[in-house]
C-alpha positions, 0 to 999 in steps of 0.5 A: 608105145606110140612114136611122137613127132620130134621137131628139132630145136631151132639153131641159133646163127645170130647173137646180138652182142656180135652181129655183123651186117655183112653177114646178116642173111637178110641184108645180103639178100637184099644186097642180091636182089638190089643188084639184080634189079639194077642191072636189069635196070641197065639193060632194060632203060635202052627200051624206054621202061622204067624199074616199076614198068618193066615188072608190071608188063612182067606181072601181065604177061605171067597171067596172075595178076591181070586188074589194077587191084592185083598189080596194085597189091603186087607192087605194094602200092595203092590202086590210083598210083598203079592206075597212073602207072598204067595211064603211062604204059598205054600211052606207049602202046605197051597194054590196054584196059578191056572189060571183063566178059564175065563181070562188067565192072571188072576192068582186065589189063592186056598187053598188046602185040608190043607189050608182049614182045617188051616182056618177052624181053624183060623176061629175057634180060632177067634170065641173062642177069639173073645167071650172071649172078649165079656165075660159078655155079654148078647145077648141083650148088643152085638146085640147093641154094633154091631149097634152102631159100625155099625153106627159108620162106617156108619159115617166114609163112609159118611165122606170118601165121603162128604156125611151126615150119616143118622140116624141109617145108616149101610154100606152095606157089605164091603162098608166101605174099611178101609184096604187102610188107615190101616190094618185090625185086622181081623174085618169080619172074628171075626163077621162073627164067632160070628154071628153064635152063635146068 
């Protein structure tokens, strides 16, 4: 007889007649990403940048999200506020705007020689803050604690499209574009720093 897939039923953690805030995982994620942002904020304000600038130099430099559209829809924001964003940015020597070679009326944003050094720094500080928060950590706690958020997105993608999460499922990279509903608190840029020193 031919074996069926059995999917285990969901757990219930959270119960609305005794529902504590504190304890809600998507408040204390938000509570962690706040204040990696903000210590990020500290450190980066000396260098003159700004919260919303230091994650599109960031967005830049990472190569995936290179038009005013993409960096846009990254940021949740519309493309004039991002165009005066951008306007910001050049003015500081920071990026420029050059035509796409393939498509002329695609307008491309490069960092220049200065903004990429900015973002090797960006990049860098979110590293230093990002292992600051991971203080206390042994590698074998972190390695799991990446899976399970994995997992949890994994989750979240099956419930934007309807469909069921399978068992130990993580989205395939940049599957799961949380940016259009919420901002992003700088989510890849922090794991793709860590990464390196596993």
């Amino acid at each position: 007889m031919p074996s069926t897939a059995h999917t285990p039923p969901a757990v219930e953690f959270y119960f609305a007649d005794d529902h504590c805030a504190d304890e809600n995982i998507g408040h204390l994620l938000r509570r962690v990403a706040t204040s990696i942002r903000r210590q990020a904020d500290k450190r980066l304000q000396g260098h003159g940048l700004t919260s919303a600038q230091w994650k599109v130099l960031s967005r830049i430099q990472r190569g995936d999200c290179t038009t005013i559209a993409s960096l846009a829809r990254e940021a949740a924001t519309d493309a004039g506020a991002m165009t005066r964003l951008l306007d910001r940015l050049e003015a500081k020597g920071l990026c420029k705007r050059v035509r796409s070679c393939d498509d002329r009326r695609t307008i491309n944003v490069e960092l220049t020689r200065t903004g990429a050094a900015a973002a090797s720094r960006v990049a860098a500080t979110l590293a230093e803050v990002s292992d600051a928060h991971l203080s206390g950590f042994p590698d074998e706690a972190y390695r799991e604690l990446m899976g399970y958020l994995q997992r949890m997105l994994g989750n979240g993608l099956a419930l934007r499209d309807g469909t069921r999460a399978r068992a130990g499922f993580a989205p395939p990279e940049g599957a799961f574009d949380e940016s259009r509903e919420t901002p992003d608190p700088c989510c890849r840029t922090d794991e793709g720093a860590r990464r390196t020193h596993g």
